[in-house]
PDB file of N, CA, C and O in Angstrom:
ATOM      1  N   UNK A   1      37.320 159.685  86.893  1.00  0.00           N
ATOM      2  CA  UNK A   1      38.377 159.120  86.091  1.00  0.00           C
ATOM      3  C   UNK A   1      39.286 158.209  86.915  1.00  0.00           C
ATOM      4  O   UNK A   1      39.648 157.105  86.507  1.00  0.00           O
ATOM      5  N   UNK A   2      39.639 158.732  88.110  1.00  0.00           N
ATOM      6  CA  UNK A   2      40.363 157.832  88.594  1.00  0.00           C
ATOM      7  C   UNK A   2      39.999 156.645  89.093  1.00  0.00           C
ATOM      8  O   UNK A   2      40.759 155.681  89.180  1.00  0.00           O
ATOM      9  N   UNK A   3      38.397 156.669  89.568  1.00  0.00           N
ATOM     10  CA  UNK A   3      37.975 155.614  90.065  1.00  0.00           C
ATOM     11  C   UNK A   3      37.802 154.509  89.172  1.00  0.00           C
ATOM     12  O   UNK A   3      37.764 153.338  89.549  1.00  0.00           O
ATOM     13  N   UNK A   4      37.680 154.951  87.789  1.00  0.00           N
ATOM     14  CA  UNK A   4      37.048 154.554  86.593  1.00  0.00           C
ATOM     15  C   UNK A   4      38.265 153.494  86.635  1.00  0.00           C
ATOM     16  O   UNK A   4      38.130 152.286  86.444  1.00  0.00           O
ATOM     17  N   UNK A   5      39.430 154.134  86.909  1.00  0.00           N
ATOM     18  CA  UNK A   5      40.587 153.019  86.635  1.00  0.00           C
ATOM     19  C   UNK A   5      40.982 152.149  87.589  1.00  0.00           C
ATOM     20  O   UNK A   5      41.675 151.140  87.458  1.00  0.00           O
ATOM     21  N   UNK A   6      40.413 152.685  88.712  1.00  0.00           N
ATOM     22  CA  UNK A   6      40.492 151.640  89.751  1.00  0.00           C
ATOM     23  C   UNK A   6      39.893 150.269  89.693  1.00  0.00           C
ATOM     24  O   UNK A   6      40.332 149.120  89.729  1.00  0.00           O
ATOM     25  N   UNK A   7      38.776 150.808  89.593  1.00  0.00           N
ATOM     26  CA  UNK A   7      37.492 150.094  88.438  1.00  0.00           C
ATOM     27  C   UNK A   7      38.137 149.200  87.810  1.00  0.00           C
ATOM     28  O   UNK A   7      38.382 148.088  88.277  1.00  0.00           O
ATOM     29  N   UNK A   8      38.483 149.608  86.662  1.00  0.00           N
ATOM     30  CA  UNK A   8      39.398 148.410  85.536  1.00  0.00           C
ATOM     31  C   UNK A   8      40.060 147.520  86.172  1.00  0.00           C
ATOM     32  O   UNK A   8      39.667 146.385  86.441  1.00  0.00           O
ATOM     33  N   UNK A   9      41.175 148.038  86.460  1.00  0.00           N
ATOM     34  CA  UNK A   9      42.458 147.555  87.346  1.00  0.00           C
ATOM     35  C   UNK A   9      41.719 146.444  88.280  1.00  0.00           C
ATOM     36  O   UNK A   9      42.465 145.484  88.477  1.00  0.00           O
ATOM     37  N   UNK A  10      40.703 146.349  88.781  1.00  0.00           N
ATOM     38  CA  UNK A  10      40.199 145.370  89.993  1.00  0.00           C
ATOM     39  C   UNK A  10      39.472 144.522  88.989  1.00  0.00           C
ATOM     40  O   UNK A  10      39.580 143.321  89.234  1.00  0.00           O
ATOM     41  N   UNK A  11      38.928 144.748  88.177  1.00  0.00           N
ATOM     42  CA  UNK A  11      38.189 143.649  87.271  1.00  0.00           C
ATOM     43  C   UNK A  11      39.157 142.820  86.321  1.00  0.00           C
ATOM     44  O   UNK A  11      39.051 141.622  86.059  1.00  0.00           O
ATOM     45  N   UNK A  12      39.996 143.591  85.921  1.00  0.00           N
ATOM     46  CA  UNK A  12      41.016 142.849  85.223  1.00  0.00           C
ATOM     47  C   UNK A  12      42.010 141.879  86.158  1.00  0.00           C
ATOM     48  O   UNK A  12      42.891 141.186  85.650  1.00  0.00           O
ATOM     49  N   UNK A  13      41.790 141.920  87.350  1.00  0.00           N
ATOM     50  CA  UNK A  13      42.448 140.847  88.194  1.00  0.00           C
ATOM     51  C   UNK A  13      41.885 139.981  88.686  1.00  0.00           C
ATOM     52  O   UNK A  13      42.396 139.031  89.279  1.00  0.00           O
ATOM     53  N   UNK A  14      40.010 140.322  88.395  1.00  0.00           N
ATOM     54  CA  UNK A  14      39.051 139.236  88.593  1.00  0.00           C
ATOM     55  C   UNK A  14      38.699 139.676  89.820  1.00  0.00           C
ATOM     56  O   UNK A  14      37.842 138.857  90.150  1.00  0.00           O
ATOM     57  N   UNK A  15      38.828 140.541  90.815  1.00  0.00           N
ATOM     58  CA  UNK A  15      38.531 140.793  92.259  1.00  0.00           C
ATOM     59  C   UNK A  15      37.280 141.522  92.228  1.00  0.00           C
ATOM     60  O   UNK A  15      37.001 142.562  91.631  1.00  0.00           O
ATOM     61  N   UNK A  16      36.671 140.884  92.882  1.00  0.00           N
ATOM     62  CA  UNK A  16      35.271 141.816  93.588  1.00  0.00           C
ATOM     63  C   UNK A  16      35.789 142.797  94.502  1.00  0.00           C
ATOM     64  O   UNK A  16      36.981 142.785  94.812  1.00  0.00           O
ATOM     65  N   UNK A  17      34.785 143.855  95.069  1.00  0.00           N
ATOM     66  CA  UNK A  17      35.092 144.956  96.077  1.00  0.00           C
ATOM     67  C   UNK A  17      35.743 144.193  97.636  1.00  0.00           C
ATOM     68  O   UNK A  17      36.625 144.590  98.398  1.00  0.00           O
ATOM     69  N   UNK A  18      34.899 143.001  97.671  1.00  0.00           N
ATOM     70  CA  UNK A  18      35.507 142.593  98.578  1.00  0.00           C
ATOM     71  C   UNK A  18      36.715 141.620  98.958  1.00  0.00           C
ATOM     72  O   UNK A  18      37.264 141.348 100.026  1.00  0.00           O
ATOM     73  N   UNK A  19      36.927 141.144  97.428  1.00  0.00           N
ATOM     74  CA  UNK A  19      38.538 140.477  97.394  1.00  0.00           C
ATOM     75  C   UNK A  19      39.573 141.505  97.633  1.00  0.00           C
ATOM     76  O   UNK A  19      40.537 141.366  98.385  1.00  0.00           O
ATOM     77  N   UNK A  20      39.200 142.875  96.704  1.00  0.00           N
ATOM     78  CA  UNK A  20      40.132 143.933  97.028  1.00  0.00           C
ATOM     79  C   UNK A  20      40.734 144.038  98.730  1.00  0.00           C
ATOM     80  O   UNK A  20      41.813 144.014  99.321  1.00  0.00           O
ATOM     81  N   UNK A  21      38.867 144.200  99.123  1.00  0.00           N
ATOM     82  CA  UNK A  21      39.067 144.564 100.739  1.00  0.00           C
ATOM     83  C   UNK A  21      40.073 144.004 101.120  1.00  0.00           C
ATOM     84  O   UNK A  21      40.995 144.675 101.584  1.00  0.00           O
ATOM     85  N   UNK A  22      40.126 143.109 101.058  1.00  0.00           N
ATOM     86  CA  UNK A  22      40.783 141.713 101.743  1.00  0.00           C
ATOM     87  C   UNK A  22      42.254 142.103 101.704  1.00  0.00           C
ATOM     88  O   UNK A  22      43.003 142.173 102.678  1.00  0.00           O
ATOM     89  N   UNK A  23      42.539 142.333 100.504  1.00  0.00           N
ATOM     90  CA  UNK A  23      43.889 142.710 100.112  1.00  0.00           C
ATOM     91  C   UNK A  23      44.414 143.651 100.612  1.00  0.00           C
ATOM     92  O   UNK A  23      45.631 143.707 100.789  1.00  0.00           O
ATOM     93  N   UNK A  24      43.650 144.509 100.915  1.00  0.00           N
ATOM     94  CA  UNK A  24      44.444 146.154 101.766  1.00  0.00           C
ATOM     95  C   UNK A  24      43.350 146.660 102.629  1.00  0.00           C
ATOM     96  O   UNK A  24      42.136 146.462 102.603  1.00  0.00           O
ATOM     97  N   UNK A  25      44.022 147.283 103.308  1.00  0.00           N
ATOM     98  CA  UNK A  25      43.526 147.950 104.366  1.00  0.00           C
ATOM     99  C   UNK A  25      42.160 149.210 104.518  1.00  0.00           C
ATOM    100  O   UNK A  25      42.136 150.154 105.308  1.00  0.00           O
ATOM    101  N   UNK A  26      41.128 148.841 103.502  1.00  0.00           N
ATOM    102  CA  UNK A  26      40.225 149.864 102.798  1.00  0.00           C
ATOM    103  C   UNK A  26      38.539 148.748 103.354  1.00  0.00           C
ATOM    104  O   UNK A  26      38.342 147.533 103.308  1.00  0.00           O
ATOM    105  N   UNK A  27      37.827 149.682 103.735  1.00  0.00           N
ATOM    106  CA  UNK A  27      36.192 148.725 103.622  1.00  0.00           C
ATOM    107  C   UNK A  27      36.118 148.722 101.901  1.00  0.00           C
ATOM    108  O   UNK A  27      36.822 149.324 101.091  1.00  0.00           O
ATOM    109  N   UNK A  28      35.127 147.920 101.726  1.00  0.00           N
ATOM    110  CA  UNK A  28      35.122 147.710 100.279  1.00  0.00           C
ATOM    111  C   UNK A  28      33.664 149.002 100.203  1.00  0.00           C
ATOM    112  O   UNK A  28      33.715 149.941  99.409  1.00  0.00           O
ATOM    113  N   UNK A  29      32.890 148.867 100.825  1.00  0.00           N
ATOM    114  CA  UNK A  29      32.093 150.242 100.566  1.00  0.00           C
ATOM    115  C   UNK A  29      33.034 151.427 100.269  1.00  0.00           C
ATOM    116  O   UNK A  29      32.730 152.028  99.239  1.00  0.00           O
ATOM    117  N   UNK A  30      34.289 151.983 101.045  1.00  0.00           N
ATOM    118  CA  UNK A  30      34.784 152.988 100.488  1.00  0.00           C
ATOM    119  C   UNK A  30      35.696 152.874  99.237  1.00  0.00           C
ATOM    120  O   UNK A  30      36.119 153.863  98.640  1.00  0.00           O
ATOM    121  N   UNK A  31      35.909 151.863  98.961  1.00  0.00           N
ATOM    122  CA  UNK A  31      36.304 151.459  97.211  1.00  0.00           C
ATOM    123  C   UNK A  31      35.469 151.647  96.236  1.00  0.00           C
ATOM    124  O   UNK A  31      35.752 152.277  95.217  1.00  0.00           O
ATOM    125  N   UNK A  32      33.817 150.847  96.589  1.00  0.00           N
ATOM    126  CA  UNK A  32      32.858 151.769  95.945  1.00  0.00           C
ATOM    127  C   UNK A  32      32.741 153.022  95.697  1.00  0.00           C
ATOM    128  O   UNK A  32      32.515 153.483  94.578  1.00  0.00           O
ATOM    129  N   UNK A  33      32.918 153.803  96.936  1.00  0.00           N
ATOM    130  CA  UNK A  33      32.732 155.710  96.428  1.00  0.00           C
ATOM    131  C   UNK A  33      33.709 155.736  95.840  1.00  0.00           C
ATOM    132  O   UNK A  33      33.718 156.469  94.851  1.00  0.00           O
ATOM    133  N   UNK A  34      34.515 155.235  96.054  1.00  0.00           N
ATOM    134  CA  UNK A  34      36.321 156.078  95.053  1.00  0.00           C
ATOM    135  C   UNK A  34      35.968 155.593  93.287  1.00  0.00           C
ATOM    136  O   UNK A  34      36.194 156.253  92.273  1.00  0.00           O
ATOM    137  N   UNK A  35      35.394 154.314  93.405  1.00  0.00           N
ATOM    138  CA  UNK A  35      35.729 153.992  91.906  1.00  0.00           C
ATOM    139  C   UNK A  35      33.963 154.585  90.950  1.00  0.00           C
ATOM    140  O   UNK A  35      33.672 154.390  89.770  1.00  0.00           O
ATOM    141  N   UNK A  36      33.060 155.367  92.126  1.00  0.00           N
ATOM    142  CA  UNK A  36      31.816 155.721  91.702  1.00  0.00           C
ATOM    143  C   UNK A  36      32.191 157.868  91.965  1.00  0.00           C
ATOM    144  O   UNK A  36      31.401 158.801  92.108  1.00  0.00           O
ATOM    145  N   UNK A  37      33.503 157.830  91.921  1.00  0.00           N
ATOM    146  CA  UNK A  37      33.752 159.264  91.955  1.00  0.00           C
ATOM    147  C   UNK A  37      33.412 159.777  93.347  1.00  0.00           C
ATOM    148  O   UNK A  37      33.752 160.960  93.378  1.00  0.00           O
ATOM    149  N   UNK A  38      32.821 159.354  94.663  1.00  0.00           N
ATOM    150  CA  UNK A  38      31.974 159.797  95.332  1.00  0.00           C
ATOM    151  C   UNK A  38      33.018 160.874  96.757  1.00  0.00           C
ATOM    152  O   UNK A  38      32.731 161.822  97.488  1.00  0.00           O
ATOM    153  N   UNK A  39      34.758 159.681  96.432  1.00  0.00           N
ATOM    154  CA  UNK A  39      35.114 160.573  97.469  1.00  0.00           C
ATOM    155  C   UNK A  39      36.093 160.148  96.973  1.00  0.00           C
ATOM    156  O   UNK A  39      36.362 159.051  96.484  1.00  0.00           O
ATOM    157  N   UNK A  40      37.026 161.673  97.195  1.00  0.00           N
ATOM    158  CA  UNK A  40      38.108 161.457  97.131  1.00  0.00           C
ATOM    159  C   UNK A  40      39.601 160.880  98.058  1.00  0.00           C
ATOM    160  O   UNK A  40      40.155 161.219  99.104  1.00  0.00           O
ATOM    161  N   UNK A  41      39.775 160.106  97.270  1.00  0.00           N
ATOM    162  CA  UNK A  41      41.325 159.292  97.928  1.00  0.00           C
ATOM    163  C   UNK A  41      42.628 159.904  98.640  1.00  0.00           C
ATOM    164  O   UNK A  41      43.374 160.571  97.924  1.00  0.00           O
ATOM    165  N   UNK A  42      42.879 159.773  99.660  1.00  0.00           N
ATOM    166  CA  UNK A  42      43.523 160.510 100.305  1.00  0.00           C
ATOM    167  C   UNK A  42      45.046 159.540  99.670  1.00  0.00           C
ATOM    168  O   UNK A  42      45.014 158.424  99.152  1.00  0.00           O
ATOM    169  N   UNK A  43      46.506 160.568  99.977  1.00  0.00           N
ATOM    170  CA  UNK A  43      47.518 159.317  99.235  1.00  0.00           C
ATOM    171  C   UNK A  43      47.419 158.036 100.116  1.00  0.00           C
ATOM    172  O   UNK A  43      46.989 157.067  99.490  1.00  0.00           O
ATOM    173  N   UNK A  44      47.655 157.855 101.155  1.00  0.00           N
ATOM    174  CA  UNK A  44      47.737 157.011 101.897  1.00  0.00           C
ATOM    175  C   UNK A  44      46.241 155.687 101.310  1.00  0.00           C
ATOM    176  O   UNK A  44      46.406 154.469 101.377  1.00  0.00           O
ATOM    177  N   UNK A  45      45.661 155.980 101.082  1.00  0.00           N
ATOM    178  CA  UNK A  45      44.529 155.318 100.381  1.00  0.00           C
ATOM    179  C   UNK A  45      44.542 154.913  99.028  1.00  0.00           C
ATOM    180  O   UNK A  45      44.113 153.839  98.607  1.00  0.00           O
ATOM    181  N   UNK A  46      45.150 155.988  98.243  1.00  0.00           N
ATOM    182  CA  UNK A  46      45.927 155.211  97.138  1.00  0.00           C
ATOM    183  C   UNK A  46      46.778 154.169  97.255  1.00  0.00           C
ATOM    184  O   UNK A  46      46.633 153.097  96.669  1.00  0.00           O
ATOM    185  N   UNK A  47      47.854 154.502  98.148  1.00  0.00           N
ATOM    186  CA  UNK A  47      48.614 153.118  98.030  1.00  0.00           C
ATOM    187  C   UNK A  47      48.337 152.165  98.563  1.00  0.00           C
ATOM    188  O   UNK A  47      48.957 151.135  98.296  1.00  0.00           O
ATOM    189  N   UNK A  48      46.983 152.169  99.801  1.00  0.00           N
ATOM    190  CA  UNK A  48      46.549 151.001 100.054  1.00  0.00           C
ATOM    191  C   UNK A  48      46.069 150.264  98.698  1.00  0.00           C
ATOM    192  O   UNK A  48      46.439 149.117  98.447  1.00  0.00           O
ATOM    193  N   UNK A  49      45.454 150.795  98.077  1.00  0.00           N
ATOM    194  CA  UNK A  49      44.614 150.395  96.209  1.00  0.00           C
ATOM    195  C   UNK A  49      45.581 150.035  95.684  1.00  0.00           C
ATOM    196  O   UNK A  49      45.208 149.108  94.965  1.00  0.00           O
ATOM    197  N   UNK A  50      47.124 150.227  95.510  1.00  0.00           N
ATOM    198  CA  UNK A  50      47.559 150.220  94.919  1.00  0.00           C
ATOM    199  C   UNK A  50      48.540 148.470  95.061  1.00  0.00           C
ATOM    200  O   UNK A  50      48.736 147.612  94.200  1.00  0.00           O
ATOM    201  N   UNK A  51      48.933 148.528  96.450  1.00  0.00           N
ATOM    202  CA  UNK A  51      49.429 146.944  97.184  1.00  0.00           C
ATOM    203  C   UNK A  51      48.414 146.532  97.072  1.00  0.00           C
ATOM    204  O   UNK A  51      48.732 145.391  96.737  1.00  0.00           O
ATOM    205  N   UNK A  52      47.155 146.529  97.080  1.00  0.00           N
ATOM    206  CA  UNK A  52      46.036 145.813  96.957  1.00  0.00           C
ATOM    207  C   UNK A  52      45.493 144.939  95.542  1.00  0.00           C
ATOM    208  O   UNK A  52      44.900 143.869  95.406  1.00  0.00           O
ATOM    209  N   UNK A  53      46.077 146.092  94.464  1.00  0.00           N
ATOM    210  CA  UNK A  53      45.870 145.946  93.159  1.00  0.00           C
ATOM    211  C   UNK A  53      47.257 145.501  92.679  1.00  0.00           C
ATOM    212  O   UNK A  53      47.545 145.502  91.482  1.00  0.00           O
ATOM    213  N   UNK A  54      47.934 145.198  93.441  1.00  0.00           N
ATOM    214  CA  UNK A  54      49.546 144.638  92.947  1.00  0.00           C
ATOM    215  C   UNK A  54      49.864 145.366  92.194  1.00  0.00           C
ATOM    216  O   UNK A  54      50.288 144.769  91.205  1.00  0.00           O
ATOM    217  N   UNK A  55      49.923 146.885  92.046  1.00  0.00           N
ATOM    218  CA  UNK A  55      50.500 148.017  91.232  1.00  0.00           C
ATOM    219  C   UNK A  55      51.572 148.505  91.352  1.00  0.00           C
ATOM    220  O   UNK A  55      52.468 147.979  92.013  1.00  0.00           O
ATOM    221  N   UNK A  56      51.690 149.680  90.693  1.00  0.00           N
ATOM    222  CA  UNK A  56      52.963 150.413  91.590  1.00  0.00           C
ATOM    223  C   UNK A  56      51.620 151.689  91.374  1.00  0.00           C
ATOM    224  O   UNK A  56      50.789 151.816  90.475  1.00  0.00           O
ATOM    225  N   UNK A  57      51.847 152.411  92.494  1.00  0.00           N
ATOM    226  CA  UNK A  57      50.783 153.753  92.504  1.00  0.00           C
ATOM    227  C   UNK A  57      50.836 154.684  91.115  1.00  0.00           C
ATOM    228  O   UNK A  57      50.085 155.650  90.982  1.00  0.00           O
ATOM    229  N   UNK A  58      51.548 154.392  90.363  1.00  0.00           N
ATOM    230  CA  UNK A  58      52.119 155.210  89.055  1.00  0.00           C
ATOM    231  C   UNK A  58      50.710 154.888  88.126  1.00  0.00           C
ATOM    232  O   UNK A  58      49.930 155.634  87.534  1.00  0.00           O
ATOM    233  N   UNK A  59      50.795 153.085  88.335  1.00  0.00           N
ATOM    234  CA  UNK A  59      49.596 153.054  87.470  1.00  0.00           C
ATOM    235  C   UNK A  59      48.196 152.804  87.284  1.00  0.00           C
ATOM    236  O   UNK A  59      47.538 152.255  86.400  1.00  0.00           O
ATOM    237  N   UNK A  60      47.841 153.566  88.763  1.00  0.00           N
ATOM    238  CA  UNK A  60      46.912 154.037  88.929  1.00  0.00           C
ATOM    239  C   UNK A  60      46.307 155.260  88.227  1.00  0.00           C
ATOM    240  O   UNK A  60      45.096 155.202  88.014  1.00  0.00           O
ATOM    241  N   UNK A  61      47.005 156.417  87.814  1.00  0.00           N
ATOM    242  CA  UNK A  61      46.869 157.659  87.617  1.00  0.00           C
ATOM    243  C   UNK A  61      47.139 157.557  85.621  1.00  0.00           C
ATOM    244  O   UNK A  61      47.211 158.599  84.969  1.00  0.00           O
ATOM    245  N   UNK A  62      47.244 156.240  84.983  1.00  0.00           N
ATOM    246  CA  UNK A  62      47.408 156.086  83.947  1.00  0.00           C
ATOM    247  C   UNK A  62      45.832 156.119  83.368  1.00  0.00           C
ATOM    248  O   UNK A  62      45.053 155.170  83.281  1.00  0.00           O
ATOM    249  N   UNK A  63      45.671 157.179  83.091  1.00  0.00           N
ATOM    250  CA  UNK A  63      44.269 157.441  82.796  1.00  0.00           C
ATOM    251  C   UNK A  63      44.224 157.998  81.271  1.00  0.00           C
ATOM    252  O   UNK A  63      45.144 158.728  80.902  1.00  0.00           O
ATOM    253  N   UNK A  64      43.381 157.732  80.555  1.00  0.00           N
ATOM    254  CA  UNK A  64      43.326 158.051  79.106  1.00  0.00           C
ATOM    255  C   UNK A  64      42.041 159.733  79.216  1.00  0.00           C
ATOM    256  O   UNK A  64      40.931 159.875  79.729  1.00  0.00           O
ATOM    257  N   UNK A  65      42.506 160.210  78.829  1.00  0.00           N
ATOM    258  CA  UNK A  65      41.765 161.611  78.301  1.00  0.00           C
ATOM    259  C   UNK A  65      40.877 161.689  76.799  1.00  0.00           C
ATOM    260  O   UNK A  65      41.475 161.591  75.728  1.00  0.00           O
ATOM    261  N   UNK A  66      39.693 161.837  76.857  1.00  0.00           N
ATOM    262  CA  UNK A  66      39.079 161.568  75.364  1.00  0.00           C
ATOM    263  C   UNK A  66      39.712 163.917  74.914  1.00  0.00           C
ATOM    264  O   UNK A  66      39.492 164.415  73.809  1.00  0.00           O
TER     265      UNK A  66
END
């Protein structure tokens, strides 16, 4: 779920894994596992995603529940 929105959040700004990279301090392979569920995000790694994704870390975790 969370990656799922990471996911969004980077496509809706038009960024590939590696524009992200670029943007913060993350390999873009480990953006892959986070937004493919594979590992979990430590905080400090969130808010790199998060300055990266021009967010505020809040809306990251804005996740919809079916």
């Amino acid at each position: 779920m969370f990656g799922e929105r990471v996911a969004e959040l980077r496509t809706k700004r038009g960024l590939s894994l590696r524009d992200l990279e670029s943007e913060c301090n993350l390999d873009h392979s480990n953006i892959s596992k986070i937004e493919k569920g594979k590992i979990n995000p430590s905080l400090i790694t969130i808010l790199e995603l998060s300055k990266g994704l021009g967010v505020h870390p809040k809306k990251l975790f804005e996740i919809e529940f079916e």
